[in-house]
C-alpha positions as CSV (number, residue, x, y, z in Angstrom):
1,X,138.3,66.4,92.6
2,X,134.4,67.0,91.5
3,X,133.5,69.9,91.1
4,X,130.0,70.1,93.4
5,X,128.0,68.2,95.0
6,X,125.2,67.1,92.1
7,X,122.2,69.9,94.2
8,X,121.0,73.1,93.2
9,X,119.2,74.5,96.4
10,X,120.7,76.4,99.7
11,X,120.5,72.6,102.2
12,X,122.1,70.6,99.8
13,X,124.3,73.4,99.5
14,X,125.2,73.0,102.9
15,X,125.7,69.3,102.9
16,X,128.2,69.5,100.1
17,X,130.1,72.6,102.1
18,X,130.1,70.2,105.1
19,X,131.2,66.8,103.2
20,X,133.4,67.9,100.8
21,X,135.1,69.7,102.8
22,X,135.8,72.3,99.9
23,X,134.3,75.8,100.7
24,X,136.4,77.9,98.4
25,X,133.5,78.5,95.6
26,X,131.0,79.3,98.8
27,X,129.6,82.2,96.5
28,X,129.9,80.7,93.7
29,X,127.7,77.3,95.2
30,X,125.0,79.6,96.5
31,X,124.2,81.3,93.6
32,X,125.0,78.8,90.4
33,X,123.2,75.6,90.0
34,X,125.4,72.0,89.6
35,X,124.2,71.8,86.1
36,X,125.1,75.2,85.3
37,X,128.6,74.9,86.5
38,X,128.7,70.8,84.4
39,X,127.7,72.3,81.5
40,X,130.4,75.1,81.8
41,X,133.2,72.7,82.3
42,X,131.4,70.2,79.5
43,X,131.6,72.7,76.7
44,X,135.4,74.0,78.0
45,X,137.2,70.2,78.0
46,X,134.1,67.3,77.0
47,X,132.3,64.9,78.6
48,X,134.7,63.2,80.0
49,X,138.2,62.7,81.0
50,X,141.2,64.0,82.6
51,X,140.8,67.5,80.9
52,X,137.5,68.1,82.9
53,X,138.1,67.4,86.0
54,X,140.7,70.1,85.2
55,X,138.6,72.6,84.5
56,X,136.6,71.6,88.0
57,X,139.6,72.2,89.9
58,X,140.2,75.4,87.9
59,X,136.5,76.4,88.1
60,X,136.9,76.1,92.1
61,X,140.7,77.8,92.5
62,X,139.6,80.9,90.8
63,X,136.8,81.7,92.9
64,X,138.4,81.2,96.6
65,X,138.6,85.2,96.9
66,X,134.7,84.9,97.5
67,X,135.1,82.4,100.5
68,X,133.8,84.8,103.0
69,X,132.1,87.3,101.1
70,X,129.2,88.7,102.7
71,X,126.6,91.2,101.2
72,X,123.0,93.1,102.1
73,X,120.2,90.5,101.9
74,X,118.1,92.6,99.7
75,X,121.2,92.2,97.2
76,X,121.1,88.6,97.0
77,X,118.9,88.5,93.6
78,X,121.4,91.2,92.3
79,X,124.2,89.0,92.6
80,X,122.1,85.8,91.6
81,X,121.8,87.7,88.0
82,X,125.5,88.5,88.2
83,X,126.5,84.7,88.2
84,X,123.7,84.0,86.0
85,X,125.0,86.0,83.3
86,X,128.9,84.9,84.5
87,X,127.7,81.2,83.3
88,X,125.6,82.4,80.1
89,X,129.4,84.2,79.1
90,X,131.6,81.2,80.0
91,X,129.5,78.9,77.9
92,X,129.9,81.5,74.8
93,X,133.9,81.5,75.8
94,X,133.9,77.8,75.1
95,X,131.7,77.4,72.0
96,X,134.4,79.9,70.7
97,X,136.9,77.8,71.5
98,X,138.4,80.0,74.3
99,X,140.5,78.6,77.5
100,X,139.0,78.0,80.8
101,X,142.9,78.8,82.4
102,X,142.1,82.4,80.9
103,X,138.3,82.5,81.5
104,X,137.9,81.6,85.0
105,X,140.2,83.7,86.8
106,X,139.1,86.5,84.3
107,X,135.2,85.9,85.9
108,X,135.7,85.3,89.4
109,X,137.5,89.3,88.7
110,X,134.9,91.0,87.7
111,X,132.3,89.5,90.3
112,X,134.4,90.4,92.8
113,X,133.6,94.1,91.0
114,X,130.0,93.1,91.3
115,X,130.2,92.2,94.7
116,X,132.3,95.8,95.6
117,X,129.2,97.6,93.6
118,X,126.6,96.5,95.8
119,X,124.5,98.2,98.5
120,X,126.5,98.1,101.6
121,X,125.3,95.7,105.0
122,X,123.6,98.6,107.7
123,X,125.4,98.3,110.5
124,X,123.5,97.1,114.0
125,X,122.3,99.4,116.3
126,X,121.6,98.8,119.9
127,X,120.2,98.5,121.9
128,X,117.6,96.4,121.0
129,X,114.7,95.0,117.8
130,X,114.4,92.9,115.3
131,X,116.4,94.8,112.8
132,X,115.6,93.5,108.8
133,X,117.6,96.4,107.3
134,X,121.0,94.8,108.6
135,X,120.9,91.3,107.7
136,X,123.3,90.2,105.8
137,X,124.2,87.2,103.7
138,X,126.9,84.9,104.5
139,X,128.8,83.0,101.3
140,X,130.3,80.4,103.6
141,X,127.5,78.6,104.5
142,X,125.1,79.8,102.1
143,X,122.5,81.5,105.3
144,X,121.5,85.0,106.4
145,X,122.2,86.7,110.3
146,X,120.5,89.7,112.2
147,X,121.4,91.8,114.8
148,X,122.1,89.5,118.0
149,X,119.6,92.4,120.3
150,X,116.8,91.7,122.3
151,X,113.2,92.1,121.4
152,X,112.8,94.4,124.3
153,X,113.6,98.5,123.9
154,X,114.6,100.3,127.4
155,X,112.7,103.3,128.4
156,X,115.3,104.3,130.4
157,X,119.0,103.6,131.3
158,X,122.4,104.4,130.2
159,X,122.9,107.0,127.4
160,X,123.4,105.4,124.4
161,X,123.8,108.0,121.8
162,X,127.7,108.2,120.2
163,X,128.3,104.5,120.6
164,X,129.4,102.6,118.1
165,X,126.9,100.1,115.7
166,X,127.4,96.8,117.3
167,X,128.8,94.0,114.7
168,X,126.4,91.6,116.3
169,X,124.5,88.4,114.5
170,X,122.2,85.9,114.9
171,X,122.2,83.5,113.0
172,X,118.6,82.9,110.8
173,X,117.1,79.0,111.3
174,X,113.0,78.0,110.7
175,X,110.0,79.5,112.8
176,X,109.7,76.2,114.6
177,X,113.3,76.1,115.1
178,X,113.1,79.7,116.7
179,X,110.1,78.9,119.1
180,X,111.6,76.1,120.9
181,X,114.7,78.2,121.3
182,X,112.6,81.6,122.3
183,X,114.3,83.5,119.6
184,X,113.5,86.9,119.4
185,X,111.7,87.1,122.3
186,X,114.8,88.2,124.3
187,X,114.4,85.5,126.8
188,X,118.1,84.7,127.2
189,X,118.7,88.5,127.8
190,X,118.7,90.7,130.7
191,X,115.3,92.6,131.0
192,X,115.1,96.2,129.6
193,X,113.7,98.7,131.8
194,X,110.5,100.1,132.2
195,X,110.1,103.8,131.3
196,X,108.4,105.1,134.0
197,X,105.8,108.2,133.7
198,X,104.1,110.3,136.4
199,X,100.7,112.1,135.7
200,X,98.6,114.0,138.4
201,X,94.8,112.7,138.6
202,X,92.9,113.9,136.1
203,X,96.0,115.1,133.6
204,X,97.0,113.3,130.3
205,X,99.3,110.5,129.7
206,X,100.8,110.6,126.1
207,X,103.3,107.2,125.3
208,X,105.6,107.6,122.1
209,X,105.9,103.7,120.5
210,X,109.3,104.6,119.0
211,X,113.1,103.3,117.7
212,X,116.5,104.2,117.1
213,X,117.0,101.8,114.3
214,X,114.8,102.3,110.8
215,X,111.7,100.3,110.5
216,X,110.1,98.9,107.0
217,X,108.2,101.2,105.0
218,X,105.2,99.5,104.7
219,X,103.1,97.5,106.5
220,X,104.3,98.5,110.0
221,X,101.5,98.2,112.8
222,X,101.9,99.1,116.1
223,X,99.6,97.1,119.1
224,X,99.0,98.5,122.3
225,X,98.6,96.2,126.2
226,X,97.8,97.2,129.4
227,X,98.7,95.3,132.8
228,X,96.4,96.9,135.5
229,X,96.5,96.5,139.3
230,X,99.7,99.0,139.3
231,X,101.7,96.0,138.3
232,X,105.3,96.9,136.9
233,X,106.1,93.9,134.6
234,X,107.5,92.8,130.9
235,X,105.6,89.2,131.3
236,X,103.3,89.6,128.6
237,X,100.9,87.2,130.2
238,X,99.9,89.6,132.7
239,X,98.8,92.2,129.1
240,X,95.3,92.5,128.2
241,X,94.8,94.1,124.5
242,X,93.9,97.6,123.6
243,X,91.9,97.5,120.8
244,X,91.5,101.3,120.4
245,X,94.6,102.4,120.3
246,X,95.9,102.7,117.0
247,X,99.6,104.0,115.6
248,X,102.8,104.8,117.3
249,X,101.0,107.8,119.6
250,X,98.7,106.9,122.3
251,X,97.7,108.7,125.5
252,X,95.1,108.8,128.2
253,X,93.3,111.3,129.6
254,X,92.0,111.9,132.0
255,X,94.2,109.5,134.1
256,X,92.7,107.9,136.9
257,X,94.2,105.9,139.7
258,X,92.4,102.6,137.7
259,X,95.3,103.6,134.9
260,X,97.8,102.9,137.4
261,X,99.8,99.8,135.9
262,X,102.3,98.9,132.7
263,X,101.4,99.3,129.1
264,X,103.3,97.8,125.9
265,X,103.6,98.7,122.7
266,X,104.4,96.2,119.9
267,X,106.0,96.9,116.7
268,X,105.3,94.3,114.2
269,X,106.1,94.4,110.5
270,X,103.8,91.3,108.0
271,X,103.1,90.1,111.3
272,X,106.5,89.9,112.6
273,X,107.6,91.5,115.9
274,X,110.3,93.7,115.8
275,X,110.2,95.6,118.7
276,X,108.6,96.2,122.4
277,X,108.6,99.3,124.8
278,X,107.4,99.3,127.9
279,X,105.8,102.3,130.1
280,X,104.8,102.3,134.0
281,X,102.1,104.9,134.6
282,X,102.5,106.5,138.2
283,X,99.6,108.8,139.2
284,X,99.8,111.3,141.8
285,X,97.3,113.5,143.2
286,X,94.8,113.3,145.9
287,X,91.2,112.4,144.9
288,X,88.7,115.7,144.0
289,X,87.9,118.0,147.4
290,X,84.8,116.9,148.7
291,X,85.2,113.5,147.4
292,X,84.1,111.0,149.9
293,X,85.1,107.2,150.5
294,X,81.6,106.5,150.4
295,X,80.7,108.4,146.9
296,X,84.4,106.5,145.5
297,X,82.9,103.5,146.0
298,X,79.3,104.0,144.5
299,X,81.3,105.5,141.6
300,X,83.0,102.3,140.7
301,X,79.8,100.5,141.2
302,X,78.3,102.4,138.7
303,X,81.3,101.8,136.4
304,X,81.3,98.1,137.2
305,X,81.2,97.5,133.6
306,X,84.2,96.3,131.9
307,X,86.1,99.1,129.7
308,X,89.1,98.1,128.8
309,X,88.6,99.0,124.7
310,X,88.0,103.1,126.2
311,X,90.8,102.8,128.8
312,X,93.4,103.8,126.0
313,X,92.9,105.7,123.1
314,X,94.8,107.3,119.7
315,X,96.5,110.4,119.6
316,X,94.3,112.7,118.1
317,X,95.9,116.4,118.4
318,X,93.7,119.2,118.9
319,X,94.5,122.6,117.0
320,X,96.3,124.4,120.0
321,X,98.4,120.8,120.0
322,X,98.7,120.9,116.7
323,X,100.3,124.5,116.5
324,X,102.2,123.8,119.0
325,X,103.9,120.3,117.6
326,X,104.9,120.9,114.3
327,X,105.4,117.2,114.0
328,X,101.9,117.0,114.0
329,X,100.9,118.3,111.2
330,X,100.6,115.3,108.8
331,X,99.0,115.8,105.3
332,X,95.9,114.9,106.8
333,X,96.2,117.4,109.2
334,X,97.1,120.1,107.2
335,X,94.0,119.3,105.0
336,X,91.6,119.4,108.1
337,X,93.0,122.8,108.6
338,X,92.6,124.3,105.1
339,X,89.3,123.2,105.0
340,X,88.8,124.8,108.3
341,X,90.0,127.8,107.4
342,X,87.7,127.8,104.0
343,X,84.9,127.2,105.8
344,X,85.1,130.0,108.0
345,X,86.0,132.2,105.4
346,X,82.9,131.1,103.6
347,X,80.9,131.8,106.7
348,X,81.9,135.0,107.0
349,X,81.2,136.2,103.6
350,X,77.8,134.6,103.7
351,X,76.8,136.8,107.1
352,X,78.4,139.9,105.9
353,X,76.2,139.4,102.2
354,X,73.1,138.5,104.3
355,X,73.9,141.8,106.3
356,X,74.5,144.6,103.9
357,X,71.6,142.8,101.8
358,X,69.1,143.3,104.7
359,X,70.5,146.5,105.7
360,X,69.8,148.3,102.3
361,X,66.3,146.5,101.6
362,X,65.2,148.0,104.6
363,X,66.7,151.1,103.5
């Protein structure tokens, strides 16, 4: 039996799993190029001849314990340096003369150990994103799988804290691949719902873009939409863009019945979505006393102009907001304060100098 199909990269990898029939060494094919393995088996029994096609079938039986072996994505160079340094050993076991019967199981032993050692696959959490930190990496087959969750995050519905992480994949195939089949977008799934939030007229709106699952460190950006009209929707062609609002913190104030409507919040990570919320803003309240139809409508005439980039705008915390949030205080924050406070401080030293100074010339 030969050993591998004559390829080095993941495709052909997959052609020989499919032909050949022979997906014991999955781990061992994904990792280790043909030559590598040739090379190994050359320097154990020759060139040629019965004796190395020995060694093949010896090379494959002694790695069938990593058939389904499936580890963390981020580990994948890891164990790529493992096997590398496997085939660098082997090939110093022949020159000395050793015996691939011996060296082979002893090998495919201690990468199991390797494979044990590594950083553990996170565990999906629903209900929903695009979640990198638990993809995992399948030997048997040589690809990659994410959570199988919608794009979409619910604002409201059943309680989902205390379940179980969901074992759910999907598996990974090409961007154009992924368009024609709307992956990621969750439009084979049932729609999330809208979390819905009441203001009074003239009161402030504050939407929190946030998930249960752990984002990316960096590069995270978060986009906000608006669909006006009071609509209550998740079909994004009905979302204008917010170019204002920045961050995961957004709010309005002070509403208006114009704010009446859905707005979206996109996390995306390199330019990658990962997760959407939605929020329908309700607002209650009769119109100002005194208020007429007529005056309404000369208002909005006035304010004809388009504003959609003012209509929503960053959470920027004053101090009684930021003494009452301790969440707030970011570094920045705390450094606006401390200078506050040093300022004043200075302020007040300067008057009560100026003071005592004017009070005793006059004296």
């Amino acid at each position: 039996m030969a050993l591998l199909a004559p390829a080095s990269t993941v495709p052909c990898a997959l052609v020989a799993l499919t032909v050949f029939r022979v997906p014991t060494w999955a781990c061992l094919l994904c990792f280790t190029s043909y030559s590598e393995r040739l090379r190994v088996c050359q320097t154990f029994a020759g060139m040629e001849g019965p004796e190395l096609e020995k060694c093949e079938e010896a090379f494959t039986a002694a790695f069938k314990g990593l058939l389904d072996t499936e580890i963390n994505y981020d580990e994948r160079s890891h164990l790529h340096d493992a096997f590398t340094q496997m085939t660098h050993s082997l090939q110093e076991m022949a020159t000395a003369q050793g015996s691939f019967e011996v060296a082979f199981p002893d090998a495919a032993e201690k990468m199991q150990k390797v494979v044990i050692q590594l950083k553990e696959v996170q565990a999906c959490i629903p209900p929903c994103g695009l979640q990198e930190v638990a993809r995992r990496f399948h030997c048997r087959g040589c690809y990659s799988t994410v959570c199988d969750l919608p794009l979409d995050c619910p604002g409201e519905g059943p309680d989902l804290e205390g379940q179980e992480p969901m074992a759910l994949e999907r598996r990974e195939l090409s961007g154009e691949k992924r368009r024609d089949l709307g992956w990621g977008r969750g439009s084979d799934a049932t729609p999330s719902p809208v979390q819905d939030v009441t203001v009074t007229r003239g009161g402030q709106a504050m939407f929190s873009c946030t998930v249960n699952f752990q984002l990316p460190k960096e590069e995270i950006t978060y986009s906000w939409k608006f669909a006006g009209g009071g609509l209550r929707t998740q079909d994004l062609s009905y979302f204008r863009e917010m170019p204002r609002a920045q961050g995961y913190l957004a709010r309005i104030r002070p509403v208006q019945p114009t704010h009446r409507g859905t707005f979206s919040c996109v996390i995306t990570h390199d330019q990658r979505p990962l997760a959407r919320l939605y929020y329908f803003l309700n607002v209650t309240g009769p119109p100002p006393r005194g208020e007429t139809e007529l005056q309404i409508s000369f208002r909005e005439v006035l304010r004809w102009a388009p504003r959609e980039a003012e209509l929503i705008e960053p959470w920027r915390p004053g101090l009684g907001e930021l003494l009452a949030r301790p969440e707030a205080l970011t570094p920045s924050n705390q450094f606006l304060l401390a200078a506050i406070a040093a300022l004043a401080s200075a302020s007040v030293t300067l008057l009560a100098w100026i003071f005592f100074r004017w009070y005793f010339s006059g004296n």
